[in-house]
KEBA-316000 format. One record per residue (C-alpha): residue number from 1; residue in one letter; chain; x, z, y. Coordinates in Angstrom, 1 decimal. Layout:
! KEBA-316000
r seq NUM type A mol A xx X zz Z yy Y
...
//
This chain:
! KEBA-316000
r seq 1 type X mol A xx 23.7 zz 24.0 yy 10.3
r seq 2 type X mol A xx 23.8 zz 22.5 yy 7.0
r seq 3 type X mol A xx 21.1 zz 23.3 yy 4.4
r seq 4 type X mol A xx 23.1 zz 25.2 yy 1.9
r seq 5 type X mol A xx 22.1 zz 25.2 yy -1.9
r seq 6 type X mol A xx 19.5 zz 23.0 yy -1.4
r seq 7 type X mol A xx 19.2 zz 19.5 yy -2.8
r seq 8 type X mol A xx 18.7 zz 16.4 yy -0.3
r seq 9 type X mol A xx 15.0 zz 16.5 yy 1.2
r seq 10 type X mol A xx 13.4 zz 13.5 yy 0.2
r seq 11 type X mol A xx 11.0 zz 10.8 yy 2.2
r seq 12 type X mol A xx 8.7 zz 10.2 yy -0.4
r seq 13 type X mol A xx 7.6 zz 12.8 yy -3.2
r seq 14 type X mol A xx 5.1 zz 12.7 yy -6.0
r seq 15 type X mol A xx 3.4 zz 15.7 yy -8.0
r seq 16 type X mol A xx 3.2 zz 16.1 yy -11.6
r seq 17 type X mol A xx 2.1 zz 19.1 yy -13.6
r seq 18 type X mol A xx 0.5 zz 19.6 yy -17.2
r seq 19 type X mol A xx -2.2 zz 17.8 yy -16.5
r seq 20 type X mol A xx -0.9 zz 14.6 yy -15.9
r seq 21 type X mol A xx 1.4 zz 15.4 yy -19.3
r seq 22 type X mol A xx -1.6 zz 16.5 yy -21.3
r seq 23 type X mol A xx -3.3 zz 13.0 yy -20.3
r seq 24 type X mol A xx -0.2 zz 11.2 yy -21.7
r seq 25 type X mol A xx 0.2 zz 13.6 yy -24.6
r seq 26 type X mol A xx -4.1 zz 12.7 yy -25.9
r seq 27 type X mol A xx -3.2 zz 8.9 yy -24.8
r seq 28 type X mol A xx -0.2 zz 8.8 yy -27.6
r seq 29 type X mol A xx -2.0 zz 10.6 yy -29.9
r seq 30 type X mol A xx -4.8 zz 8.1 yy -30.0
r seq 31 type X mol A xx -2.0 zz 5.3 yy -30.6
r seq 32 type X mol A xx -4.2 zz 3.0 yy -28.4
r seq 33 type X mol A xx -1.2 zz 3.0 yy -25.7
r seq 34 type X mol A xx -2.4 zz -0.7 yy -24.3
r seq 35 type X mol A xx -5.4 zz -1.7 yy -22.7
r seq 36 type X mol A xx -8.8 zz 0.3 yy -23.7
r seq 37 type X mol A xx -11.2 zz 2.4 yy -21.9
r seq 38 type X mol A xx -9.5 zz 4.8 yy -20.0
r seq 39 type X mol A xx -8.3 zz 1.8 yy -17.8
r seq 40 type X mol A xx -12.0 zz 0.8 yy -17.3
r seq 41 type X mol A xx -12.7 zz 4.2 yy -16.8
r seq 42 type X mol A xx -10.1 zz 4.4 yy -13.7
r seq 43 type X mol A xx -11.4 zz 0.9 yy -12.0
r seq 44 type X mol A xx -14.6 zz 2.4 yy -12.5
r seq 45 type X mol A xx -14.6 zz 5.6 yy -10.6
r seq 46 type X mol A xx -11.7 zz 4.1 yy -8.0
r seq 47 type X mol A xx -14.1 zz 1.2 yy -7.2
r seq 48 type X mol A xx -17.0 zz 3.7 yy -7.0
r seq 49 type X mol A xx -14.8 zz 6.0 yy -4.8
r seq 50 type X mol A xx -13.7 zz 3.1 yy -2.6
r seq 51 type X mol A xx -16.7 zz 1.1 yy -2.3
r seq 52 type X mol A xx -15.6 zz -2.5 yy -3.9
r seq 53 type X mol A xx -18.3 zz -4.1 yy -6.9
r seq 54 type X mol A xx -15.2 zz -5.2 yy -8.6
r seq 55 type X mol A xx -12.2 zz -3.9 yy -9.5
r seq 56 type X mol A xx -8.7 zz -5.3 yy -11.9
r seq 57 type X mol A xx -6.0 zz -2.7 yy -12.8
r seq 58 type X mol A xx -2.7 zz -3.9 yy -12.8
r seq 59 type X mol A xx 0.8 zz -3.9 yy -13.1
r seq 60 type X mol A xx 1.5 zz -3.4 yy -9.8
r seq 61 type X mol A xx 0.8 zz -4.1 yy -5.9
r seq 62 type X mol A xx 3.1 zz -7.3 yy -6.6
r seq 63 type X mol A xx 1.6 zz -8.4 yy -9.7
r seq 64 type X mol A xx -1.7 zz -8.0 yy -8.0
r seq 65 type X mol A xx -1.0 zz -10.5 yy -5.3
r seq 66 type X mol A xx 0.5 zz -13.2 yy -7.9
r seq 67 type X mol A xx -3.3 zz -12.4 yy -9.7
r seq 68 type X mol A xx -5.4 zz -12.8 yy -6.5
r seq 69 type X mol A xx -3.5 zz -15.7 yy -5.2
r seq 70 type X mol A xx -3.2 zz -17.4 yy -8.6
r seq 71 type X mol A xx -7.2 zz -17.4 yy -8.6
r seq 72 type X mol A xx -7.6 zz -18.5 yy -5.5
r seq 73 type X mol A xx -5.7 zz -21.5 yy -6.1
r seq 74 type X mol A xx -5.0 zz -22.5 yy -2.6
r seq 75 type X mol A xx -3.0 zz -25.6 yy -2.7
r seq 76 type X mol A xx 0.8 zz -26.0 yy -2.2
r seq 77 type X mol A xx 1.9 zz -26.0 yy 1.1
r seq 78 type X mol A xx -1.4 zz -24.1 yy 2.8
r seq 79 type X mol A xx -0.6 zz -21.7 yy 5.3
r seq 80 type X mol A xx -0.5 zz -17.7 yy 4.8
r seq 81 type X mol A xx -0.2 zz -15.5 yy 7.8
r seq 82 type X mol A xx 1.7 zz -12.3 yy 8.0
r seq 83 type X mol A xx 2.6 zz -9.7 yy 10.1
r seq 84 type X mol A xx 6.9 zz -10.1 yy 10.2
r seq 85 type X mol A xx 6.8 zz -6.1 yy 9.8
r seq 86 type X mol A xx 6.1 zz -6.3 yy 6.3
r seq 87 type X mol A xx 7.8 zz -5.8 yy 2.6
r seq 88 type X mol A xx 9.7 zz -8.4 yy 1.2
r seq 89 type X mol A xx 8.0 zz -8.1 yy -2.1
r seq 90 type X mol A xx 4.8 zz -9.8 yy -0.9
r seq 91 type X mol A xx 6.5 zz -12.6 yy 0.6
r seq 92 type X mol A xx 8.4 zz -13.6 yy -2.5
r seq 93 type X mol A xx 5.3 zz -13.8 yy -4.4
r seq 94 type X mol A xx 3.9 zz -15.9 yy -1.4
r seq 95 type X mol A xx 6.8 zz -18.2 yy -1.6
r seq 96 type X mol A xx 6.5 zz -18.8 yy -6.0
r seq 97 type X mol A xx 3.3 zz -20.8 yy -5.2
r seq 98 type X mol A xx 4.8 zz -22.7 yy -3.0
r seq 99 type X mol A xx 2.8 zz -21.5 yy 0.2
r seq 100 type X mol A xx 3.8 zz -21.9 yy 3.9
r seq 101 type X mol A xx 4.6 zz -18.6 yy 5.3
r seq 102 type X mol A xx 3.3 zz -18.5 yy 9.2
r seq 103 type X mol A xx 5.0 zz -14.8 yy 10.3
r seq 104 type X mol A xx 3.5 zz -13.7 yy 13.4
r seq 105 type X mol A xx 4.5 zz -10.7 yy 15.6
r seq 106 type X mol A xx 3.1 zz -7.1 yy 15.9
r seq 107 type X mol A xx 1.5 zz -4.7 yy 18.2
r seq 108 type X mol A xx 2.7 zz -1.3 yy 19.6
r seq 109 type X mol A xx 2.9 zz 1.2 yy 19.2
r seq 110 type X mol A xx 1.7 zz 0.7 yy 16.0
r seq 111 type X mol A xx 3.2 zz -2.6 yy 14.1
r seq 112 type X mol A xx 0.2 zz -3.8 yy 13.1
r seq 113 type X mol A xx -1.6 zz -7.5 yy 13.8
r seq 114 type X mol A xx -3.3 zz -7.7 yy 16.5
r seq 115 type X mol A xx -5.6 zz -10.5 yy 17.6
r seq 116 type X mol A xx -3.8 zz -11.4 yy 20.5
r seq 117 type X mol A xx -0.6 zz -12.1 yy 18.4
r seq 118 type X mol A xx -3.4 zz -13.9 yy 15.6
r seq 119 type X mol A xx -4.6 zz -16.8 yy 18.1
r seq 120 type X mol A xx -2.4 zz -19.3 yy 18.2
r seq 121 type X mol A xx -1.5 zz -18.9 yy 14.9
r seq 122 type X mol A xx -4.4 zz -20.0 yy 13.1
r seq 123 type X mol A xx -3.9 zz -23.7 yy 12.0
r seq 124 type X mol A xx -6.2 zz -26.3 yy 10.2
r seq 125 type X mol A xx -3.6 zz -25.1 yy 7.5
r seq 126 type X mol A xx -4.2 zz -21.6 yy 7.2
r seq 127 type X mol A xx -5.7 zz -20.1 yy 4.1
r seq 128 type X mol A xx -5.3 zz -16.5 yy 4.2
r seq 129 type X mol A xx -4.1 zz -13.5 yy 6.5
r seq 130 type X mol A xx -2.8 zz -10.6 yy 4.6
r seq 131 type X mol A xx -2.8 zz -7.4 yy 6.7
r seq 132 type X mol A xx -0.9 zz -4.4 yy 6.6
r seq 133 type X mol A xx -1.7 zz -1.1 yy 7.8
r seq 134 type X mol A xx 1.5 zz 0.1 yy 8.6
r seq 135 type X mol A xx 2.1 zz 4.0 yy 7.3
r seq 136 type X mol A xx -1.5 zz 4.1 yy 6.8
r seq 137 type X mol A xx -2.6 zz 3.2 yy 10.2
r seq 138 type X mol A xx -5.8 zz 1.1 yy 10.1
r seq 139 type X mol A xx -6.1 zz -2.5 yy 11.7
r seq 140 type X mol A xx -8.8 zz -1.0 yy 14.7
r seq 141 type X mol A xx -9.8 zz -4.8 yy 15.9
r seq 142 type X mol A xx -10.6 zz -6.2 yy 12.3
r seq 143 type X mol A xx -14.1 zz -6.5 yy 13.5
r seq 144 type X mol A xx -12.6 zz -8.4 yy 16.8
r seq 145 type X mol A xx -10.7 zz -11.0 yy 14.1
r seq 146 type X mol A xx -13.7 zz -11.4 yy 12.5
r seq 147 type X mol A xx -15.7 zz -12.9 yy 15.4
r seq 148 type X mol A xx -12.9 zz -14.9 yy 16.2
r seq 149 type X mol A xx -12.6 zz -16.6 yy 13.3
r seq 150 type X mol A xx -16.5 zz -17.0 yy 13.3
r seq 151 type X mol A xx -16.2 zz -18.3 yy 17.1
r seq 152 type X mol A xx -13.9 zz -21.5 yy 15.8
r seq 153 type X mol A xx -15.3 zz -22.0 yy 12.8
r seq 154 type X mol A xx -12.8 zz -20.6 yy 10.7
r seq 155 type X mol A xx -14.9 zz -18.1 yy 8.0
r seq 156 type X mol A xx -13.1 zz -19.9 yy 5.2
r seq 157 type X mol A xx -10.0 zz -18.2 yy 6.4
r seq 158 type X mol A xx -9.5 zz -15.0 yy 3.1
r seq 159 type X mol A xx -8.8 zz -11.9 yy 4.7
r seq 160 type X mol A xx -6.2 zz -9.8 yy 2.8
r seq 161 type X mol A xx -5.0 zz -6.5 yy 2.5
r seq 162 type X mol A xx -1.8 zz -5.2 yy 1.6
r seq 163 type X mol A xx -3.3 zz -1.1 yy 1.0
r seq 164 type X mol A xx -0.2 zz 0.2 yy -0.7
r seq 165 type X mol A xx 0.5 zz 2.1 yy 2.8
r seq 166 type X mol A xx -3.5 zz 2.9 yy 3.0
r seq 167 type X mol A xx -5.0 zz 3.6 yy 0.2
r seq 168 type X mol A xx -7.7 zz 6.1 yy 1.2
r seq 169 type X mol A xx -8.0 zz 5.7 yy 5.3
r seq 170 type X mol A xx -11.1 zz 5.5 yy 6.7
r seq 171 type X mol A xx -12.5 zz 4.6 yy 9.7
r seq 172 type X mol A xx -15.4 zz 6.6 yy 10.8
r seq 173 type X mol A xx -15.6 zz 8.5 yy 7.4
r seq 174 type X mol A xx -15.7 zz 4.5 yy 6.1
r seq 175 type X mol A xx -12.9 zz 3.5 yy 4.0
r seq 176 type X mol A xx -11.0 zz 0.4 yy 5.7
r seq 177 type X mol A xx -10.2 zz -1.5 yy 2.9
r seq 178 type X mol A xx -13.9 zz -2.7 yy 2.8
r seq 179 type X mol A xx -13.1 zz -4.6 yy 6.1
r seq 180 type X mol A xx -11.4 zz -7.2 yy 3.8
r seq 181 type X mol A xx -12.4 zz -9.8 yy 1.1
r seq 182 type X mol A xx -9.8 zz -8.2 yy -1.2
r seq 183 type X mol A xx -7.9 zz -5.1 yy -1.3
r seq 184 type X mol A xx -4.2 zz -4.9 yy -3.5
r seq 185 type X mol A xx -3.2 zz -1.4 yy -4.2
r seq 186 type X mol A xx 0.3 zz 0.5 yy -5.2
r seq 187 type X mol A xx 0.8 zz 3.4 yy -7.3
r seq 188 type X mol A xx 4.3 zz 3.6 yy -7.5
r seq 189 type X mol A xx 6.9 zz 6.4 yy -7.3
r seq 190 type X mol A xx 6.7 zz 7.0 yy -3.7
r seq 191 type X mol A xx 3.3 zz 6.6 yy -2.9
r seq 192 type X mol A xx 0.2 zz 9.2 yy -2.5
r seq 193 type X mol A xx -1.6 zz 8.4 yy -6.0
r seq 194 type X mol A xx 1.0 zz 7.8 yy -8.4
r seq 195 type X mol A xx 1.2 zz 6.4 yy -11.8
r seq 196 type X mol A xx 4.8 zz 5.8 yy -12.2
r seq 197 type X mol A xx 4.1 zz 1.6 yy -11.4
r seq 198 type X mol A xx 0.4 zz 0.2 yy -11.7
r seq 199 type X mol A xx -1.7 zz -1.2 yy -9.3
r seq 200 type X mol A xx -5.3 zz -2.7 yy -8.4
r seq 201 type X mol A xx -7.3 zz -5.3 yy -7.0
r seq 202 type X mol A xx -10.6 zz -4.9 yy -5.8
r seq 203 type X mol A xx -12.9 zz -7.9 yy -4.5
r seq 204 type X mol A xx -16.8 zz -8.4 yy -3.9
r seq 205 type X mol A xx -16.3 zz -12.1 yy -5.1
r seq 206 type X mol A xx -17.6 zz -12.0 yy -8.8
r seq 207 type X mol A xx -16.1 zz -15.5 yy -9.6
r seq 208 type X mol A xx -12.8 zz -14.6 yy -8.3
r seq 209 type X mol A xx -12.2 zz -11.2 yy -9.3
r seq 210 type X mol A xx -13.9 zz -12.7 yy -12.8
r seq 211 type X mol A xx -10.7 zz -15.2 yy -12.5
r seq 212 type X mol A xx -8.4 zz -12.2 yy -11.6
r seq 213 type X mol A xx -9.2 zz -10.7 yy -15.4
r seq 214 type X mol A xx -8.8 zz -13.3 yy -17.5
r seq 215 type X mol A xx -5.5 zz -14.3 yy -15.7
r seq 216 type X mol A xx -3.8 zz -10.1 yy -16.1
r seq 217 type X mol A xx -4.6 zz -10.9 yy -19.6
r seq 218 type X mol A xx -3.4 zz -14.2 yy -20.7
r seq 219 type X mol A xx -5.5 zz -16.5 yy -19.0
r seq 220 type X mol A xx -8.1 zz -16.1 yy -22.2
r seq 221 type X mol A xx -11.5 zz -17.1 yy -21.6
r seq 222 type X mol A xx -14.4 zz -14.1 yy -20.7
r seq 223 type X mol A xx -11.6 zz -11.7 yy -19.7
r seq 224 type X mol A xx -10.1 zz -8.9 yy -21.8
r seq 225 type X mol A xx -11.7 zz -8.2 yy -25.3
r seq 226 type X mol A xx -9.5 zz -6.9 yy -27.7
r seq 227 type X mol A xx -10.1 zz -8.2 yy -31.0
r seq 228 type X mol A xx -10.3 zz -4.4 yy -32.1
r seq 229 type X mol A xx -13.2 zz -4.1 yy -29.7
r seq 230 type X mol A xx -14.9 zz -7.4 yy -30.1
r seq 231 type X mol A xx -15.5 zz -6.4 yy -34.2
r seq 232 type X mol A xx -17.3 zz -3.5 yy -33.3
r seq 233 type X mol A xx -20.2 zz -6.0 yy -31.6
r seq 234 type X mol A xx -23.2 zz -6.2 yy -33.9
r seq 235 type X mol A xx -23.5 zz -10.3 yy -33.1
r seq 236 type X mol A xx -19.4 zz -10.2 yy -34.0
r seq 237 type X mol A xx -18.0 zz -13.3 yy -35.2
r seq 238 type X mol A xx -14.7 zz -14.4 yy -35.7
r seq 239 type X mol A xx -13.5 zz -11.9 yy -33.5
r seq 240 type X mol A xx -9.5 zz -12.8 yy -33.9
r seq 241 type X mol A xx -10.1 zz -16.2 yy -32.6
r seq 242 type X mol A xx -9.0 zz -16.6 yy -28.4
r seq 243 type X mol A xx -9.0 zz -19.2 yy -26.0
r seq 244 type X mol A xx -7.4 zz -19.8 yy -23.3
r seq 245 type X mol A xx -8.9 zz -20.7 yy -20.0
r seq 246 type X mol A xx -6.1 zz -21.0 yy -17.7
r seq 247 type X mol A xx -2.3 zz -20.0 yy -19.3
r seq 248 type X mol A xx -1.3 zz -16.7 yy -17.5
r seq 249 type X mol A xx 0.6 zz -13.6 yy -18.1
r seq 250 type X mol A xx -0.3 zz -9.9 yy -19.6
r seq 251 type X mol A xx -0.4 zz -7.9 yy -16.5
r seq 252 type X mol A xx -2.9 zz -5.7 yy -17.3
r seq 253 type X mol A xx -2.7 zz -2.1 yy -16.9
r seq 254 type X mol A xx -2.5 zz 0.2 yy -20.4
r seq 255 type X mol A xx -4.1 zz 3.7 yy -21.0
r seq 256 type X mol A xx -1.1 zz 6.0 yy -20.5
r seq 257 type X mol A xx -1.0 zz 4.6 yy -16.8
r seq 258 type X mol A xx -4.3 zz 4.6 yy -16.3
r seq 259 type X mol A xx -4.8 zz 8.1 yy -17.9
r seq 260 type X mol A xx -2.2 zz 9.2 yy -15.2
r seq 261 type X mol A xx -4.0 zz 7.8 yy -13.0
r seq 262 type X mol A xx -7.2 zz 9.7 yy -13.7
r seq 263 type X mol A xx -5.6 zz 13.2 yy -13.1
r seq 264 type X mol A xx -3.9 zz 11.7 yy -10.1
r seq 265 type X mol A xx -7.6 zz 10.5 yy -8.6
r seq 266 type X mol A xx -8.8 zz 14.1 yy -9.0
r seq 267 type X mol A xx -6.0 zz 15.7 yy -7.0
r seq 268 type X mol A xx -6.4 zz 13.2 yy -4.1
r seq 269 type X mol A xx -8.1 zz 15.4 yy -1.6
r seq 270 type X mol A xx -5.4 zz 18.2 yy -2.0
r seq 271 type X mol A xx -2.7 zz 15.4 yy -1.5
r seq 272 type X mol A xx -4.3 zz 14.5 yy 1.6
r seq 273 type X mol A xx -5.1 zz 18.4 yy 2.7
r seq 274 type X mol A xx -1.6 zz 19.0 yy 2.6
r seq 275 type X mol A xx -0.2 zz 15.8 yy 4.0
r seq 276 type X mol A xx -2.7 zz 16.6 yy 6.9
r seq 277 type X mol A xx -1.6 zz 19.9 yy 7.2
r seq 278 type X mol A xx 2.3 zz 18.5 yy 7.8
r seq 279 type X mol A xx 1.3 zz 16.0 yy 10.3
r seq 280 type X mol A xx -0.2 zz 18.4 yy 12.3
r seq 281 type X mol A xx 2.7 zz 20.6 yy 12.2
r seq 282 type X mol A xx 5.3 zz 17.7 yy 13.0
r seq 283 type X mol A xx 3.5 zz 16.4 yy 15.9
r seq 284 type X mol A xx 3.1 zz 20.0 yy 17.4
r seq 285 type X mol A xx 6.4 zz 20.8 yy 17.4
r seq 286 type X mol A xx 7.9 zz 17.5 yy 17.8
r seq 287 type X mol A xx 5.2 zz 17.4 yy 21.3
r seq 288 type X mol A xx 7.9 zz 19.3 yy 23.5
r seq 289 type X mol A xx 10.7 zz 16.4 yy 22.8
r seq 290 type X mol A xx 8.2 zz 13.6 yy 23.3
r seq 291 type X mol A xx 7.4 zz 15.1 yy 26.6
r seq 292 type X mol A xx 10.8 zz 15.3 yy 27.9
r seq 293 type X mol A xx 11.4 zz 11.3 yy 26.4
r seq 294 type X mol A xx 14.0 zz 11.9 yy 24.1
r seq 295 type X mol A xx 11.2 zz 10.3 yy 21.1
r seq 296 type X mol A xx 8.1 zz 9.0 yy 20.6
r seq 297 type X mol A xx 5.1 zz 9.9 yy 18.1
r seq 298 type X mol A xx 2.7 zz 8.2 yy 16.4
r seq 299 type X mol A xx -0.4 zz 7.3 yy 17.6
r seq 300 type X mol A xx -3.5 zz 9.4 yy 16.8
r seq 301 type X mol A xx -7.5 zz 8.7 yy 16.7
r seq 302 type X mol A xx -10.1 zz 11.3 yy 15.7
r seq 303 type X mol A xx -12.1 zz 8.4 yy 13.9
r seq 304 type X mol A xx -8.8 zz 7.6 yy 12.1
r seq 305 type X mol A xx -8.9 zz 9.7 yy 8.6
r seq 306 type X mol A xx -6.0 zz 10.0 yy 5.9
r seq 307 type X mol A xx -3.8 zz 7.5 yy 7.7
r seq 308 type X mol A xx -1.2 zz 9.8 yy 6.0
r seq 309 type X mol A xx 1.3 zz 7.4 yy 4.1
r seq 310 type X mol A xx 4.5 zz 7.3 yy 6.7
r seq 311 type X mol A xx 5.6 zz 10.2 yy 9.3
r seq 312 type X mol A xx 7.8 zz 8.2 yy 12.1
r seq 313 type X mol A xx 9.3 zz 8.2 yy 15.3
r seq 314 type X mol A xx 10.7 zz 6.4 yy 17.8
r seq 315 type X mol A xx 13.8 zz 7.0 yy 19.7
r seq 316 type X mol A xx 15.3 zz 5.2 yy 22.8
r seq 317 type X mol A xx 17.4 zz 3.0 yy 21.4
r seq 318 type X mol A xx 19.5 zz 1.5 yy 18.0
r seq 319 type X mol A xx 22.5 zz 3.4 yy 18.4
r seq 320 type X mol A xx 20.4 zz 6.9 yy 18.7
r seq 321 type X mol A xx 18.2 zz 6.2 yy 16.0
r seq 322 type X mol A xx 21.1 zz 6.2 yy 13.5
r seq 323 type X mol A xx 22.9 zz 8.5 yy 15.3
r seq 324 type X mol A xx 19.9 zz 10.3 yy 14.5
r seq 325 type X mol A xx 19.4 zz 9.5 yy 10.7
r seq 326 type X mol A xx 23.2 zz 9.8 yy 9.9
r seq 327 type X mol A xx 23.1 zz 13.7 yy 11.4
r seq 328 type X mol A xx 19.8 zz 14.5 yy 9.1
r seq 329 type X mol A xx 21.8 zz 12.9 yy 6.3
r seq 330 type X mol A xx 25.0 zz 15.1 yy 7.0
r seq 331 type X mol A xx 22.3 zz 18.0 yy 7.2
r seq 332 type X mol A xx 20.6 zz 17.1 yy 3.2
r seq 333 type X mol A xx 17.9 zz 15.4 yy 5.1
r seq 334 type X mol A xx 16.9 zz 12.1 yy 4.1
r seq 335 type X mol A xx 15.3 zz 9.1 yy 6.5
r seq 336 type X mol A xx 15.0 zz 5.6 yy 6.5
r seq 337 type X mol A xx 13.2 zz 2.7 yy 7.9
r seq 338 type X mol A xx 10.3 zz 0.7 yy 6.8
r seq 339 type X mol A xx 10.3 zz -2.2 yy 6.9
r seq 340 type X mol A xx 13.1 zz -5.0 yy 7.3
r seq 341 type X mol A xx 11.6 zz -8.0 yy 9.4
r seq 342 type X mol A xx 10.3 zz -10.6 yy 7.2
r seq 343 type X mol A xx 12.1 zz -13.5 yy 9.1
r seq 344 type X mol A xx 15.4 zz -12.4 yy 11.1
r seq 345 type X mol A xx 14.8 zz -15.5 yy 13.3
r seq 346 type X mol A xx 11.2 zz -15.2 yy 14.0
r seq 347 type X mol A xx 10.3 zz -14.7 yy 17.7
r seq 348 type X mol A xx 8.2 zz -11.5 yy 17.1
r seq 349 type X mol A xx 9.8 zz -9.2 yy 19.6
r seq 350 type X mol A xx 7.7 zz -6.0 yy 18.9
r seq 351 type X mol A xx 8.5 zz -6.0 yy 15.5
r seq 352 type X mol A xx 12.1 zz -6.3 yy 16.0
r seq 353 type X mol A xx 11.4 zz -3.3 yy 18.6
r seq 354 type X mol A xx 9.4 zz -0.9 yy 16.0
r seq 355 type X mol A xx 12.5 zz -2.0 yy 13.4
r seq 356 type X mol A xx 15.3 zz -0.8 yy 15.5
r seq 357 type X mol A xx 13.9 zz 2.2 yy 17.2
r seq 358 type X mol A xx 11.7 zz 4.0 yy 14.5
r seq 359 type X mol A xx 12.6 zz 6.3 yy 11.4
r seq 360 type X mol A xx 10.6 zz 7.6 yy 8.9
r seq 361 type X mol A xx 11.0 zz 11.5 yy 8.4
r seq 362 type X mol A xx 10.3 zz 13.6 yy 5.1
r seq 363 type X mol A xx 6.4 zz 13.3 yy 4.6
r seq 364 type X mol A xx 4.8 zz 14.4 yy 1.5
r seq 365 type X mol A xx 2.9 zz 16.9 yy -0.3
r seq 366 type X mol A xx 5.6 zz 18.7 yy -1.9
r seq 367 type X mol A xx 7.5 zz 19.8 yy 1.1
r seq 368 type X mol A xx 7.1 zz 23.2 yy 1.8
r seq 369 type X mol A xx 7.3 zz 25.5 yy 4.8
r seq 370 type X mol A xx 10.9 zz 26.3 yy 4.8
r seq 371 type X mol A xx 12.2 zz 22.6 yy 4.5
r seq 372 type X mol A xx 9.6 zz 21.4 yy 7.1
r seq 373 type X mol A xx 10.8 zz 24.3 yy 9.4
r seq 374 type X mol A xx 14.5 zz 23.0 yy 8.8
r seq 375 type X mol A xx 13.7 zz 19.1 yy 9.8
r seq 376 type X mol A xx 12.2 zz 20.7 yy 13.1
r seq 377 type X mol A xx 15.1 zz 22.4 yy 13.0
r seq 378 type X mol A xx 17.4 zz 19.7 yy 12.6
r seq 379 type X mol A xx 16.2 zz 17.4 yy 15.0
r seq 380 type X mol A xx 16.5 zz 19.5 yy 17.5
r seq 381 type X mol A xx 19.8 zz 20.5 yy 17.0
r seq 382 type X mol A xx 20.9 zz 16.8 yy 17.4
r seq 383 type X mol A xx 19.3 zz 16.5 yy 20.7
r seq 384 type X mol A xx 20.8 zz 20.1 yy 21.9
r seq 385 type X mol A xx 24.4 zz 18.3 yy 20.4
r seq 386 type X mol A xx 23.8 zz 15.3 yy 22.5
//
């Protein structure tokens, strides 16, 4: 049962109306398309909104790591753990510095780090950890890291988070991110708050995040000040001359993405709402198959709030699951898999497990109650075929 006259039903999905349009409309009829005030404006209120005292806006969740890693100058060849259920794009920016990548296995059901799979790989090298929270799914022992590093002496080790999959879950009505010494966010195409590309890095370190500014905009000394700005000063002075403190990049975010963003911030909660609302609807009517073991759901927690990024499951075996995502694709139905292990060779067997068995199904807030009806649908057709 084909969905006739209907394009293919999408994983990811982002919403746009006149709002966001209108912002970019006022942005190029200032001219000031570049860095200005309405990208302090949106690492203002996301900072306020998230908790952090500091906050860079960026190019992107990439571009963010090279920043925070750039000012944290570990030395070549230091250690950085991370989860082998990760994306790619992290790791290369690891790898340009010339850092040791330690890749350690996950958990189950949800491929997160664990602290069991942490212990004994935490070396006299080690640096960093840089956590994901897979589909939005917090890290729940954090707190249980934490004291372990404490109990051997290992506070120095920077605690990292990837938050492009969990930009807005909480905890216990507390936002998890805060568990972390620095949180790198995403707003591209296919995630809940999008800007088209853009990201940010928040910190409570005033000397690194300090670091983090100069280096998105050139590396010049005292951060960004356009000259433009810096002549409106009454003790101005000179205002065209720079200098550079450490030779960098631009990677600073600009005003049309940044007025994007703005819109995008006040929409959040009816994002959420309505991802919320499809969650609830999946796992209902997806309970039935779980019970009779042909699939598996994801794990839910009342204290867990707007975990909300990914929608999977879990069949029994390889061959299933894309015997599974090549029927939905023959039906307009899109699915894939998030994400490729990091390391092929590593010995991390759950998340070689989690890789093979698990699919990602159409989650966003744009779906609406006919196609969400029809991926019910779908799926269990294929079981009924089998």
């Amino acid at each position: 049962m084909k969905r006739k006259n209907k394009g293919l039903l999408s994983v990811f999905g982002n919403s746009f109306d006149e709002k966001e349009i209108e912002a970019v409309r006022k942005v190029m009829r200032s001219h000031l398309v570049g860095y200005g005030d309405l990208v302090e404006e949106f690492e203002d209120k996301f900072k306020k909104e998230i908790g952090f005292k500091y906050a860079v806006a960026t190019t992107g969740c990439n571009t963010g790591f090279w920043l925070l890693l750039k000012a944290l100058d570990f030395k070549p060849g230091s250690e950085i753990v991370m989860p082998n259920t990760h994306f790619y794009g992290i790791k290369n920016v690891v790898e340009l510095f010339g850092l040791k990548i330690r890749i350690v296995d996950t958990s189950l059901p949800v491929p997160n780090l664990s602290l069991e799979n942490l212990k004994n790989n935490i070396t006299a090298n080690t640096k960093a950890i840089i956590f994901l929270e897979y589909g939005g799914y917090p890290i729940v022992d954090i707190e249980a890291m934490k004291k372990y590093l404490k109990k051997i002496n290992r506070q120095d080790v920077v605690l990292l988070l990837d938050a492009a999959n969990s930009p807005f879950t909480k905890i216990g009505h507390k936002y998890s991110a805060l568990d972390y010494d620095f949180a790198v966010y995403s707003f591209d195409m296919n995630k809940i708050l999008v800007t088209g590309d853009g990201g940010i890095v928040f910190g409570n370190d005033k000397k690194v995040m300090n670091k983090v500014r100069s280096l998105s905009y050139y590396g010049l000394k005292g951060g960004i000040k356009p000259a433009y700005l810096k002549s409106k000063k009454k003790n101005r002075s000179k205002w065209w001359e720079v200098e550079v403190e450490t030779p960098s990049l631009k990677l600073a975010m600009n005003n049309i993405t940044a007025g994007i963003g703005l819109v995008q911030l006040e929409k959040i909660k009816g994002f959420l709402a309505k991802r919320k609302n499809l969650r609830k609807y999946y796992l209902e009517n997806l309970k039935p198959l779980e019970r009779s073991g042909l699939l598996s759901l994801p794990q839910q927690d009342k204290k867990w709030e707007n975990s909300l990024y990914f929608f999977w499951i879990r069949l029994k075996s390889e061959k299933v699951r894309n015997e599974l995502a090549n029927f939905l694709l023959k039906n307009n139905i899109y699915s894939t898999v998030k994400y490729q292990p990091l390391d092929e060779k590593a010995h991390t067997p759950n998340s070689f497990e989690f890789y093979k068995t698990s699919l990602l199904l159409p989650f966003h807030q744009n779906i609406s109650e006919n196609e969400r009806q029809d991926v019910i649908l779908q799926i269990k057709h294929f079981f009924n075929e089998k």
